[in-house]
C-alpha positions in Angstrom: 0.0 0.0 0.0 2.7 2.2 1.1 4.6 2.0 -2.8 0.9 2.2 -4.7 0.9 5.6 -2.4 4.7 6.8 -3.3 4.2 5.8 -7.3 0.8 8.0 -7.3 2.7 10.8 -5.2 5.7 10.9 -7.5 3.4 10.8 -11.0 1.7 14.1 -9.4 4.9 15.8 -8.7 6.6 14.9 -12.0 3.9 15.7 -14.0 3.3 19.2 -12.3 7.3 19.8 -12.3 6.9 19.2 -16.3 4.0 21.4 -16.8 5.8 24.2 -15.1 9.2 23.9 -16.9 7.1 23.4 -20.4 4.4 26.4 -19.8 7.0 28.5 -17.8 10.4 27.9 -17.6 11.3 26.9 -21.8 9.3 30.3 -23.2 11.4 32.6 -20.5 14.9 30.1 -22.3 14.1 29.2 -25.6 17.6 27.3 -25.9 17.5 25.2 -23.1 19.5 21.9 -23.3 17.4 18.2 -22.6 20.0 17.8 -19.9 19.6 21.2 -18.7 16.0 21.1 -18.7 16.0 17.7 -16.7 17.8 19.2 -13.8 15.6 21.9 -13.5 12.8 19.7 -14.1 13.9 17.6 -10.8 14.5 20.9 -8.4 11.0 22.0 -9.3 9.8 18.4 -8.4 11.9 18.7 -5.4 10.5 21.8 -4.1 6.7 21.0 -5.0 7.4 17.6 -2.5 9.1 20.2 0.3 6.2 22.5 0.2 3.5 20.1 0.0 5.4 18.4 3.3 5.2 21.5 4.8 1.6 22.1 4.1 0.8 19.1 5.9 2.7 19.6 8.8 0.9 22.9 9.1 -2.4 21.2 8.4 -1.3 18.7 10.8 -0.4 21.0 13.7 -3.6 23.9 12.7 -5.2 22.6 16.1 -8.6 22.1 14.0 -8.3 20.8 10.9 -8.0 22.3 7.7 -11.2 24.4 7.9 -9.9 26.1 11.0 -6.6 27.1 8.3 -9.1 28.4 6.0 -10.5 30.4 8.8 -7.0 31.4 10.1 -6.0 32.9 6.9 -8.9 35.5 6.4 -10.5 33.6 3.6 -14.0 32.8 5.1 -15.0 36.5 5.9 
């Protein structure tokens, strides 16, 4: 269960990391390398993982849930 989890996890992240670099990153460097491209590719994966980590801790540790974040950050006036 735990691998079925980390395969579905890592699709998400590589396929967002891919939209970003092709719908961002290559217009703003027309001549970017493949191999260039794949490093970037893998730090914008790697980042999407750390602040998705830290969005559940925060969840984790709102003290209600995540409607009481909602509530926190102004959004339910």
């Amino acid at each position: 269960m735990f691998f079925l989890s980390y395969s579905t996890i890592s699709s998400l992240l590589n396929s967002g990391a891919l939209i970003i670099l092709e719908d961002f990153v290559k217009p703003c460097k027309p001549g970017l390398t493949d191999k260039k491209a794949t490093v970037i590719s893998k730090i914008i994966a790697f980042s999407m993982g750390i602040v998705a980590l830290i969005l559940v801790l925060f969840i984790r540790y709102a003290g209600g849930g995540v409607l009481s974040v909602g509530d926190a950050s102004g959004s339910g006036e």
